[in-house]
C-alpha positions in Angstrom: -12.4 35.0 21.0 -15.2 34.4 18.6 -12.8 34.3 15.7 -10.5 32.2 17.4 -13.5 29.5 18.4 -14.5 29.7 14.6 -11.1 28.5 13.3 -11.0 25.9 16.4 -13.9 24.8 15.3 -12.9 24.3 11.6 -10.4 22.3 12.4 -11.9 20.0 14.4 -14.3 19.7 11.1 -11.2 18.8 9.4 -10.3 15.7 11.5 -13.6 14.3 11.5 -14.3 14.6 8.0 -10.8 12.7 7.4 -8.2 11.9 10.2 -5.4 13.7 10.1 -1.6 12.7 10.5 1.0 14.1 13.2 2.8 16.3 10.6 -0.4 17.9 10.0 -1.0 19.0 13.2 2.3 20.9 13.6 1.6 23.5 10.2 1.8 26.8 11.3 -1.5 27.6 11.5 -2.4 24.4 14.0 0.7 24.8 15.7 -1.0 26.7 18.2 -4.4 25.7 18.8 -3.4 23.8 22.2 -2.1 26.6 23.8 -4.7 29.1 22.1 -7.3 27.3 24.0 -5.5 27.2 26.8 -4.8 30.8 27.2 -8.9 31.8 26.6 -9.7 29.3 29.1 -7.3 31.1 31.5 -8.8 34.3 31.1 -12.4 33.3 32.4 -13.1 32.2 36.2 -16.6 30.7 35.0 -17.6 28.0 33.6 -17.0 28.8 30.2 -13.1 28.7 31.2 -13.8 24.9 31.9 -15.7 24.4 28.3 -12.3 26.2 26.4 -10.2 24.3 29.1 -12.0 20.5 27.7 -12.2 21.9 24.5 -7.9 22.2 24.5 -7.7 18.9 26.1 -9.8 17.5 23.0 -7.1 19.4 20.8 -4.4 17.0 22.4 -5.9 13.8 22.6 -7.0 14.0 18.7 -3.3 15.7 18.3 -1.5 12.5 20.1 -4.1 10.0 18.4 -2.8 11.1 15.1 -1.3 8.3 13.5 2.6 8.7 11.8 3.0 9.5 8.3 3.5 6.7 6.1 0.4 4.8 5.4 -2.1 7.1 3.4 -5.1 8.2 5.4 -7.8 6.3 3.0 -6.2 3.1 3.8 -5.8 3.3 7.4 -9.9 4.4 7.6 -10.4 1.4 5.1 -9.5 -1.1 7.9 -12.8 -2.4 9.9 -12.1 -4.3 12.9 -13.0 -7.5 11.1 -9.8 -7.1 9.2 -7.6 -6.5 11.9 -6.3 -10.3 12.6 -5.3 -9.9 9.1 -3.4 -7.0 8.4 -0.1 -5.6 9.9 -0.1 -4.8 12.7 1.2 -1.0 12.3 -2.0 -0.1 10.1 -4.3 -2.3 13.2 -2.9 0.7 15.5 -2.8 3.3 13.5 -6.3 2.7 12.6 -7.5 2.6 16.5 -5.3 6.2 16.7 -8.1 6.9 14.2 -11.0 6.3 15.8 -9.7 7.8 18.6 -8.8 11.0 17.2 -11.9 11.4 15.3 -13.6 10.9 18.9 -11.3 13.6 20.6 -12.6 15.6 17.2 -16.2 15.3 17.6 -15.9 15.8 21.6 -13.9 19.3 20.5 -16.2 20.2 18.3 -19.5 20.0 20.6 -17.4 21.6 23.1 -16.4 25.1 20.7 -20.1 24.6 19.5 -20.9 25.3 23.4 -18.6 28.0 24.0 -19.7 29.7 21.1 -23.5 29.4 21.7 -22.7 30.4 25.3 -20.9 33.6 23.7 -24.0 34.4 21.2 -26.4 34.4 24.3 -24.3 36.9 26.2 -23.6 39.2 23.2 -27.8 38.8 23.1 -28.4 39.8 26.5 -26.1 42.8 26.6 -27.7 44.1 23.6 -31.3 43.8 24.7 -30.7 45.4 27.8 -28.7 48.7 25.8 
């Protein structure tokens, strides 16, 4: 699980460094990561199934944020919201996809960052006590 988090976690780096488009979240390795999540969070009852469960959810809301291809993601970020009345309106919403899906990002990452500090505690305490 700890490997899995890791590359989760990556990813999400990935995205908030620099958006990403749609075609890049359907590459073979990020193809997955929805229902990756998903399945870890379905094999604990507590409440770090919940923390893998909102962590997935974050997967999908920066994956359906993700503006189309087209526009180069450089010029989309370039946009400020001061610009907006004067630029077409495709790049004004595909720039709010942006901020969104660096939001969903930054959410995911905190939310792998807990999972996998929750994991480092246990593996702490089951060593301490062997």
């Amino acid at each position: 699980m700890r490997e899995q988090l890791k590359r989760v976690r990556h990813l999400f780096d990935q995205i908030v460094e620099e958006g990403r488009p749609k075609d890049w979240f359907a590459a073979d390795d990020r193809g997955d990561v929805y229902q990756t999540l998903m399945d870890l969070s379905r094999r604990r009852d507590d409440w770090l199934g919940n923390v893998l469960l909102t962590a997935a959810l974050a997967w999908e809301a920066a994956r359906s944020s993700a503006p189309p291809g087209g526009a180069p993601i450089s010029k989309i970020e370039s946009i400020t919201q001061e610009q907006w009345l004067d630029t077409d309106a495709d790049l004004v919403v595909a720039s709010w996809d942006l901020r969104m899906q660096r939001e969903a990002a930054e959410d995911g990452r905190a939310w792998v960052h807990v999972a996998l500090t929750h994991l480092n505690n246990l593996e702490r305490r089951a060593h301490s006590r062997s």
